[in-house]
mmCIF file of the N, C-alpha and C atoms, coordinates in Angstrom:
data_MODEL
# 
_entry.id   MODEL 
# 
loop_
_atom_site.group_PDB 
_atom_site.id 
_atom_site.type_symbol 
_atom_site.label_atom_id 
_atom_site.label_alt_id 
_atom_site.label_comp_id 
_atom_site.label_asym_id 
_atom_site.label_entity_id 
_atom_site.label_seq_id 
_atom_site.pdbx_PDB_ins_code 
_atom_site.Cartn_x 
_atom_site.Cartn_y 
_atom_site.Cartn_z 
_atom_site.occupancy 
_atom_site.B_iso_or_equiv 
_atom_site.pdbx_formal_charge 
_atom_site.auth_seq_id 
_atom_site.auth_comp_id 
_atom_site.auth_asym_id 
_atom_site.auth_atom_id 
_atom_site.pdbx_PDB_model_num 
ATOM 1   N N  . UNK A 1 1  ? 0.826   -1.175 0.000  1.00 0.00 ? 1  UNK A N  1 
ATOM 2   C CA . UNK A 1 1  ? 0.000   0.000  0.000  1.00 0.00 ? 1  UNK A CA 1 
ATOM 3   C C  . UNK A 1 1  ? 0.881   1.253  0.000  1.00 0.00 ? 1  UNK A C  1 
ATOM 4   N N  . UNK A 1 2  ? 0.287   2.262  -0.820 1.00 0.00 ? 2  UNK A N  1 
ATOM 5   C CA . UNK A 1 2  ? 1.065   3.357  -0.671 1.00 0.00 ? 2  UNK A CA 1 
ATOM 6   C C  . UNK A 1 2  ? 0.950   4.192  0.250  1.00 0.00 ? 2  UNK A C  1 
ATOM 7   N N  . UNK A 1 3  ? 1.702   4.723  0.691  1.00 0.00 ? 3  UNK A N  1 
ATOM 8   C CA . UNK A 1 3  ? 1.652   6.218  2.474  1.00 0.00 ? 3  UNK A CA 1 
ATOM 9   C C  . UNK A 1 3  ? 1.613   7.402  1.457  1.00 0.00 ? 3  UNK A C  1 
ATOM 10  N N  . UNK A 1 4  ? 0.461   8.294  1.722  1.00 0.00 ? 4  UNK A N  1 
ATOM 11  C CA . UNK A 1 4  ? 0.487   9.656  1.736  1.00 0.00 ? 4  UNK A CA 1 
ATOM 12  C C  . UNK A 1 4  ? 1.099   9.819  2.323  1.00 0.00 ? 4  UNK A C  1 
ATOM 13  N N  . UNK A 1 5  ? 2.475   10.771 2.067  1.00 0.00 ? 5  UNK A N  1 
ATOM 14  C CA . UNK A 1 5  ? 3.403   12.002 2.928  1.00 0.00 ? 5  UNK A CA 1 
ATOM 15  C C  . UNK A 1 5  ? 3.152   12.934 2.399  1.00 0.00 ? 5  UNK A C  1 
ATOM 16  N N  . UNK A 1 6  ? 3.279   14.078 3.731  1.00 0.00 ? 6  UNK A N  1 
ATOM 17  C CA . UNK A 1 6  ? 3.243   15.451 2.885  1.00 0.00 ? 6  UNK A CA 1 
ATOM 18  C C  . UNK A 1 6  ? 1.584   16.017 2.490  1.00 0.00 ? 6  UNK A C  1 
ATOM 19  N N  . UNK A 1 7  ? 0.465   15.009 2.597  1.00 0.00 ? 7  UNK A N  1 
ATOM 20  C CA . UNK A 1 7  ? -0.810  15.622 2.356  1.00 0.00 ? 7  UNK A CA 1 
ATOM 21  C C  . UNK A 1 7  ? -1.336  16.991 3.302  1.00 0.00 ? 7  UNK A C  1 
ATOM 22  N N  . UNK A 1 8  ? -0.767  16.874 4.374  1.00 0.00 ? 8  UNK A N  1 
ATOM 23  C CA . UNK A 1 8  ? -1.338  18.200 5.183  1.00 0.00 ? 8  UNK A CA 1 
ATOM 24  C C  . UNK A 1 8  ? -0.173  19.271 4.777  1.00 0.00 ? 8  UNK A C  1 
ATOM 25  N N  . UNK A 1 9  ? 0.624   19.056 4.249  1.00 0.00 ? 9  UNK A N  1 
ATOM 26  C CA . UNK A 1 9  ? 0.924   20.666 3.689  1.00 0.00 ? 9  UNK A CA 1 
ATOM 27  C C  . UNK A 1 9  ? 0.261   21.112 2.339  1.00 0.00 ? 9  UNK A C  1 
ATOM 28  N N  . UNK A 1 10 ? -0.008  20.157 1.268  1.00 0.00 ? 10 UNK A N  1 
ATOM 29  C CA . UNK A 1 10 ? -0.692  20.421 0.031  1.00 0.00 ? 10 UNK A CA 1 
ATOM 30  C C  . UNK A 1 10 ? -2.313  21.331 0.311  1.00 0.00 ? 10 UNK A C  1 
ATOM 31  N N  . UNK A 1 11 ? -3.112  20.606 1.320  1.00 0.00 ? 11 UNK A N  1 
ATOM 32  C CA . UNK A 1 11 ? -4.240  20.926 1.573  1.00 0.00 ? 11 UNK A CA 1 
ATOM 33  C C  . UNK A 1 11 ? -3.891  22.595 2.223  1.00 0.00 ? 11 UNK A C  1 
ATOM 34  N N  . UNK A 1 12 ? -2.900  22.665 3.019  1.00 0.00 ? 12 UNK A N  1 
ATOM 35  C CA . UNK A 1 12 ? -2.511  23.512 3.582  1.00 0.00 ? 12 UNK A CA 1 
ATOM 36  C C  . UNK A 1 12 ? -2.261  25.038 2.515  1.00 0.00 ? 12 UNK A C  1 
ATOM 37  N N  . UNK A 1 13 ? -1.364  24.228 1.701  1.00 0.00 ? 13 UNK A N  1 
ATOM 38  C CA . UNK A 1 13 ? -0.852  25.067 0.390  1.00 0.00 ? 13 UNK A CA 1 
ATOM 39  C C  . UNK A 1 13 ? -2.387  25.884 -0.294 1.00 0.00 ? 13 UNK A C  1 
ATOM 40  N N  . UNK A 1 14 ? -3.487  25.070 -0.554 1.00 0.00 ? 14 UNK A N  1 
ATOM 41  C CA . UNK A 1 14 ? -4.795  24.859 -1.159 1.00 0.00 ? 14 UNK A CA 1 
ATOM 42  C C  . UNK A 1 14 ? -5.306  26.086 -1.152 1.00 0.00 ? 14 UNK A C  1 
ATOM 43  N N  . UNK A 1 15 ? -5.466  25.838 0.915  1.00 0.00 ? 15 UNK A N  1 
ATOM 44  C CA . UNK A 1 15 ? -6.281  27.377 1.749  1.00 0.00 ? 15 UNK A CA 1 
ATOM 45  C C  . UNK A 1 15 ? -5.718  28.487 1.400  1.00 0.00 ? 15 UNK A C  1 
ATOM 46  N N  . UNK A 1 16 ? -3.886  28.688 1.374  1.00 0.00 ? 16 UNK A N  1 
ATOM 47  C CA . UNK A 1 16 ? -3.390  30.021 1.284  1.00 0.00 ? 16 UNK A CA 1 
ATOM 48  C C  . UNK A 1 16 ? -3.625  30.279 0.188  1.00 0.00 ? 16 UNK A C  1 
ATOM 49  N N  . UNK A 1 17 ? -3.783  29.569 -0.866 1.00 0.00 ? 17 UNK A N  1 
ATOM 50  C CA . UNK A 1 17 ? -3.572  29.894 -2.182 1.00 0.00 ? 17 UNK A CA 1 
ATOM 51  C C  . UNK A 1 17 ? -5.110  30.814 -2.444 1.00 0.00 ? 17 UNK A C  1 
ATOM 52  N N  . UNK A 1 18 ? -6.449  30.143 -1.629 1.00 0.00 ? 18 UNK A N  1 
ATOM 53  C CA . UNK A 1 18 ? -7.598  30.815 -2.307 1.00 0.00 ? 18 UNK A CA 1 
ATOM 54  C C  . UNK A 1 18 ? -7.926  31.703 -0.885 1.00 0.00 ? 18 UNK A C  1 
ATOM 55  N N  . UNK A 1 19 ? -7.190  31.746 -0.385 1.00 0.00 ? 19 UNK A N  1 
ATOM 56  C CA . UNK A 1 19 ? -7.262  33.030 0.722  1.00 0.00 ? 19 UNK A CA 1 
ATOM 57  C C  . UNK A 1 19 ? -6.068  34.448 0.166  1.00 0.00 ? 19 UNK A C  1 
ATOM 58  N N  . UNK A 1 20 ? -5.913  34.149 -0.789 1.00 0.00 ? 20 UNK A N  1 
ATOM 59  C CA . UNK A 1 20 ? -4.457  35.481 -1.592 1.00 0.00 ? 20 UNK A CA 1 
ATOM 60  C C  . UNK A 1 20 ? -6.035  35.457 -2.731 1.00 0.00 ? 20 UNK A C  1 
ATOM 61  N N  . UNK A 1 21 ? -6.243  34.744 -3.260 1.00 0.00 ? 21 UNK A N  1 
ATOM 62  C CA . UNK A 1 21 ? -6.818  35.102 -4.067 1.00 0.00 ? 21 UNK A CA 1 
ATOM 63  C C  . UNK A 1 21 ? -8.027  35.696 -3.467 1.00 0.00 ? 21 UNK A C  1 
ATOM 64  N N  . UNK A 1 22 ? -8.846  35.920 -2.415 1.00 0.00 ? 22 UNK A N  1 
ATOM 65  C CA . UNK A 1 22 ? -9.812  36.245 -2.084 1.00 0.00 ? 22 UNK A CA 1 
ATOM 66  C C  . UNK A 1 22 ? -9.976  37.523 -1.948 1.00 0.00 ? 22 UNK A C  1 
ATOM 67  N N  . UNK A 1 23 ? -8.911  37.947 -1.482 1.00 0.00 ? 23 UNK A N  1 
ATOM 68  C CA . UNK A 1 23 ? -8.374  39.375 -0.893 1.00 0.00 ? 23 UNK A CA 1 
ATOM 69  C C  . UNK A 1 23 ? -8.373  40.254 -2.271 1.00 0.00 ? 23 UNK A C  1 
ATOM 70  N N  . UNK A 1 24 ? -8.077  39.579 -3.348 1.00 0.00 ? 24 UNK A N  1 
ATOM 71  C CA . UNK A 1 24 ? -7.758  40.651 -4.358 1.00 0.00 ? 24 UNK A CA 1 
ATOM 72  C C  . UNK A 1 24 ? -9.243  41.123 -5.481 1.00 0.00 ? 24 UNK A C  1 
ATOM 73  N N  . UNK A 1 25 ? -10.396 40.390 -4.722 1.00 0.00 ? 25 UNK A N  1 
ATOM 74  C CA . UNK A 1 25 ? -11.430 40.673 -5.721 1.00 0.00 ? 25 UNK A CA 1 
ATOM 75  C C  . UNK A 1 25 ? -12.436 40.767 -5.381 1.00 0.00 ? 25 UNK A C  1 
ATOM 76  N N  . UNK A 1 26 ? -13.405 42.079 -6.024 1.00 0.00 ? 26 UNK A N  1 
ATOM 77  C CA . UNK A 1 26 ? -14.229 42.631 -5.493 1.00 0.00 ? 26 UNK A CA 1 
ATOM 78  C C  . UNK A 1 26 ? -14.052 43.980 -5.000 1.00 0.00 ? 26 UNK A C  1 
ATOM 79  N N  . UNK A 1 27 ? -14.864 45.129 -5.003 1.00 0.00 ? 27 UNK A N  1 
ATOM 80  C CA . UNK A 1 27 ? -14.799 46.565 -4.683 1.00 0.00 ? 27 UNK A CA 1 
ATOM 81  C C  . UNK A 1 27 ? -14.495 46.388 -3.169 1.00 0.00 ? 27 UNK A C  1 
ATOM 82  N N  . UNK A 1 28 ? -14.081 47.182 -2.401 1.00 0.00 ? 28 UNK A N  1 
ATOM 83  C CA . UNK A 1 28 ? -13.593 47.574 -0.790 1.00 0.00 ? 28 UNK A CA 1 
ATOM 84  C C  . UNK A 1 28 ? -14.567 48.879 -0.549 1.00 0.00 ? 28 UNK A C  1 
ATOM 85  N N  . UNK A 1 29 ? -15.748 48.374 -0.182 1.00 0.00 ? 29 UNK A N  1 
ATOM 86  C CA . UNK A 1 29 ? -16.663 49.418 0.326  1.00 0.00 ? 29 UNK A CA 1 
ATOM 87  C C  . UNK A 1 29 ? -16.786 49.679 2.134  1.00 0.00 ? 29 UNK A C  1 
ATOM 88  N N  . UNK A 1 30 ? -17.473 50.355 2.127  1.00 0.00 ? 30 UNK A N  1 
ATOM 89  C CA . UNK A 1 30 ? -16.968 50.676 3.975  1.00 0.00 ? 30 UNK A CA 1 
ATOM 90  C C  . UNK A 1 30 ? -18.305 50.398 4.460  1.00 0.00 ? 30 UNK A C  1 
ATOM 91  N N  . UNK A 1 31 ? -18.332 49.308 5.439  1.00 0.00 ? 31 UNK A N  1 
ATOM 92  C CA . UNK A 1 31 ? -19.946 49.032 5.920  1.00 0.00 ? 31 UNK A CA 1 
ATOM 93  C C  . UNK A 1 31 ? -20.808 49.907 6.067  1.00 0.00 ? 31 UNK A C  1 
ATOM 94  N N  . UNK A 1 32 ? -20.493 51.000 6.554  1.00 0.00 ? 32 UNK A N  1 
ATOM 95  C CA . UNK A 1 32 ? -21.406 52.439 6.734  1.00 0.00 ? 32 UNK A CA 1 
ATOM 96  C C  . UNK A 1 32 ? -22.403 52.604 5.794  1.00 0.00 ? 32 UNK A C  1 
ATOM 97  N N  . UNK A 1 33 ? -21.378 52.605 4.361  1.00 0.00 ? 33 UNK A N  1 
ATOM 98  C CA . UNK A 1 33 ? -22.135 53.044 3.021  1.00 0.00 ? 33 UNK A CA 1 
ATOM 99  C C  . UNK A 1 33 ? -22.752 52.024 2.856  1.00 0.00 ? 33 UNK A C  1 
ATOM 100 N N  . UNK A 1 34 ? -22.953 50.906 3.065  1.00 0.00 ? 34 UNK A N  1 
ATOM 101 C CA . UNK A 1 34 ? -23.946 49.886 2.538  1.00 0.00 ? 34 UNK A CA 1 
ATOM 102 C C  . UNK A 1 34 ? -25.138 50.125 3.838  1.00 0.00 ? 34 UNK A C  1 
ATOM 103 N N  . UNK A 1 35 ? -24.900 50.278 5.177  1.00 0.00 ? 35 UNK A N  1 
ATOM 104 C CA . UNK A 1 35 ? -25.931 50.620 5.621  1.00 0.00 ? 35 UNK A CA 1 
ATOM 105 C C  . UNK A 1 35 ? -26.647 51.990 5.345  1.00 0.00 ? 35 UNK A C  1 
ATOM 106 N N  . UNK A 1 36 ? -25.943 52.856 4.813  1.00 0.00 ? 36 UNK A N  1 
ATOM 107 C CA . UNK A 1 36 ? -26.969 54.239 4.675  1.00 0.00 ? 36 UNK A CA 1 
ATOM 108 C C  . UNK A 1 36 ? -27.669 53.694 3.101  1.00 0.00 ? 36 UNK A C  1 
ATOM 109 N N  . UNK A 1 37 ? -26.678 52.990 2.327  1.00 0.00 ? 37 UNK A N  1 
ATOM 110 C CA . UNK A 1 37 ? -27.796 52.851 0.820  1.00 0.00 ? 37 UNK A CA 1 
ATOM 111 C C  . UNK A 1 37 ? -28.848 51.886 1.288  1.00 0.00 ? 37 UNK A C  1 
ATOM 112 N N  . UNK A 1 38 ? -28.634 51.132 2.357  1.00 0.00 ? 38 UNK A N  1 
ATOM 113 C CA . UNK A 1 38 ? -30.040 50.263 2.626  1.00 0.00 ? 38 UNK A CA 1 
ATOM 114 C C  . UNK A 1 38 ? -31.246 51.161 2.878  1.00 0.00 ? 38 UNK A C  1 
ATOM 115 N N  . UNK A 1 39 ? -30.850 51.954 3.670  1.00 0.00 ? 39 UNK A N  1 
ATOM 116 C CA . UNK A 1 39 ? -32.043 52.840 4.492  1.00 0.00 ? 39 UNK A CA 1 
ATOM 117 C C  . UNK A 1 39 ? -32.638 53.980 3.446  1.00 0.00 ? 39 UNK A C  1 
ATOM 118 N N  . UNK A 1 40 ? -31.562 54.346 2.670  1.00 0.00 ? 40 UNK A N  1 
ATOM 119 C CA . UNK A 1 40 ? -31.615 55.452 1.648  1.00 0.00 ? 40 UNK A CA 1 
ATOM 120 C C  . UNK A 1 40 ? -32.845 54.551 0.394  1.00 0.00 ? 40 UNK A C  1 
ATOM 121 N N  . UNK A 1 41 ? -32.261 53.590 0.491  1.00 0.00 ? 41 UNK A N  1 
ATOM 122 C CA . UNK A 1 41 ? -33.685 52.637 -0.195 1.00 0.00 ? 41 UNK A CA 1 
ATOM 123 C C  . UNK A 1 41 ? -34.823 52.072 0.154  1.00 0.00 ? 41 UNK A C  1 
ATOM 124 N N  . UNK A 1 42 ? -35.113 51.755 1.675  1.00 0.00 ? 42 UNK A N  1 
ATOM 125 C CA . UNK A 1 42 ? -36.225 51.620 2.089  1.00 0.00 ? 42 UNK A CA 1 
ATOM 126 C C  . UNK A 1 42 ? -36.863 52.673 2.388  1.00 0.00 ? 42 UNK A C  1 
ATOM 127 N N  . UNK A 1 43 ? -36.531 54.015 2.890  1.00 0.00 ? 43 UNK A N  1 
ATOM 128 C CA . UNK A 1 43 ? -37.002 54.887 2.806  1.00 0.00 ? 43 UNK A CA 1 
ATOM 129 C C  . UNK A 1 43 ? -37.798 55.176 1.533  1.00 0.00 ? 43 UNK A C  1 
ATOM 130 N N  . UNK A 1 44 ? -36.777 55.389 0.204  1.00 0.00 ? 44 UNK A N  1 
ATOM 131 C CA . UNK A 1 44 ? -37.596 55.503 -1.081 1.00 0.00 ? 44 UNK A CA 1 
ATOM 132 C C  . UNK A 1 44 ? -38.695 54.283 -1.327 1.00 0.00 ? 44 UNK A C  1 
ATOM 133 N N  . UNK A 1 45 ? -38.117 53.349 -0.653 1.00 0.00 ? 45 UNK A N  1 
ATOM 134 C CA . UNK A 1 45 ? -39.708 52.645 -1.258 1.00 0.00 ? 45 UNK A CA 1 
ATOM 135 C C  . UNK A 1 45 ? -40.862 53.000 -0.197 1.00 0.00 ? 45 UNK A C  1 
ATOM 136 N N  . UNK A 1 46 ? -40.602 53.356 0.935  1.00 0.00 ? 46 UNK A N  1 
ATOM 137 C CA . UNK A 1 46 ? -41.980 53.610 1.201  1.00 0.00 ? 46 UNK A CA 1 
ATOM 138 C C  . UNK A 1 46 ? -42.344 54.914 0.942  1.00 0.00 ? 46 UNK A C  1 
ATOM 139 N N  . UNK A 1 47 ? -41.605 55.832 0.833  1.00 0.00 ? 47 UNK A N  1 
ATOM 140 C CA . UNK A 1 47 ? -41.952 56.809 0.315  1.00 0.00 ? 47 UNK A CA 1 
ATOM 141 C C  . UNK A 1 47 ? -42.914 56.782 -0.779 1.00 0.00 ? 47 UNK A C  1 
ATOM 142 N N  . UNK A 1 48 ? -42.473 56.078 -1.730 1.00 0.00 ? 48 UNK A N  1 
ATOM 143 C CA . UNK A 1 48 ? -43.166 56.013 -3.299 1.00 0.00 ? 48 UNK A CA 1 
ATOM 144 C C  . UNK A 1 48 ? -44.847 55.098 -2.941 1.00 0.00 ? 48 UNK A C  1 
ATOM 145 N N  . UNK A 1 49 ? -44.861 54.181 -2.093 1.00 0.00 ? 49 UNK A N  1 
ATOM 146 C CA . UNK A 1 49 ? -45.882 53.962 -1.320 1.00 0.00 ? 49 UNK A CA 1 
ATOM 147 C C  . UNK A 1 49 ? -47.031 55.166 -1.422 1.00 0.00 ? 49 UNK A C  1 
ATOM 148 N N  . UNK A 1 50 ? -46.472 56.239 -0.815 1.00 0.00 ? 50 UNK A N  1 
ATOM 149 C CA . UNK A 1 50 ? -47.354 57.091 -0.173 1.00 0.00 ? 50 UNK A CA 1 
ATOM 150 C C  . UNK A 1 50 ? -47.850 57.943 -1.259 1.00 0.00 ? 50 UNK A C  1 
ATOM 151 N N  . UNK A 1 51 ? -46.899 58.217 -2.085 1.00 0.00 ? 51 UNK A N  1 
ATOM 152 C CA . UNK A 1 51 ? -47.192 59.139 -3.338 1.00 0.00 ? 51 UNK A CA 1 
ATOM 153 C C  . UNK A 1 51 ? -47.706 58.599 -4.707 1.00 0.00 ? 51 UNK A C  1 
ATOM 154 N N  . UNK A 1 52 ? -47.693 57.362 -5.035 1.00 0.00 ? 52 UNK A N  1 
ATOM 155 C CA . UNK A 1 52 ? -47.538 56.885 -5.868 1.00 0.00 ? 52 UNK A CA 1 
ATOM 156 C C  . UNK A 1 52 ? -48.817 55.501 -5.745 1.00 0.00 ? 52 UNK A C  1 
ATOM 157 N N  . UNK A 1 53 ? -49.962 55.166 -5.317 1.00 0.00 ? 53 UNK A N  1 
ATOM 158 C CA . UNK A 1 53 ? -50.373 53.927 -5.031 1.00 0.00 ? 53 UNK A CA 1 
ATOM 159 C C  . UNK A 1 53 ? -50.784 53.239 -6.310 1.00 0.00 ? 53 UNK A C  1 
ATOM 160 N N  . UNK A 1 54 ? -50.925 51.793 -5.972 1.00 0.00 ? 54 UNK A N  1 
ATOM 161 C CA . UNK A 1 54 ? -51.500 51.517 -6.572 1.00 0.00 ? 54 UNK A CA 1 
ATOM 162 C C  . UNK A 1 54 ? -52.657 50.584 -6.521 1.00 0.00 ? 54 UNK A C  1 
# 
């Protein structure tokens, strides 16, 4: 039978490899701004609610 050697550094190798890649993709927005565009949008929808029915 053959011995795996060396498998827990490959798997090891695996993680760093798609943890470098993770970091590099996608916009870097600042939580703040995603909470004010949430509110900045529920606001408008109920707003349009009120003015707008249907």
């Amino acid at each position: 039978m053959a011995e795996k050697k060396g498998s827990g550094f490959q798997s090891a190798a695996g993680l760093i490899r798609y943890f470098e890649e993770e970091e590099d993709l996608g916009p870097i927005l600042d939580p703040k701004l995603v909470l004010y565009i949430a509110i900045i949008f529920g606001v408008t929808i109920e707003l349009l609610k009120v003015f707008w029915p249907l």
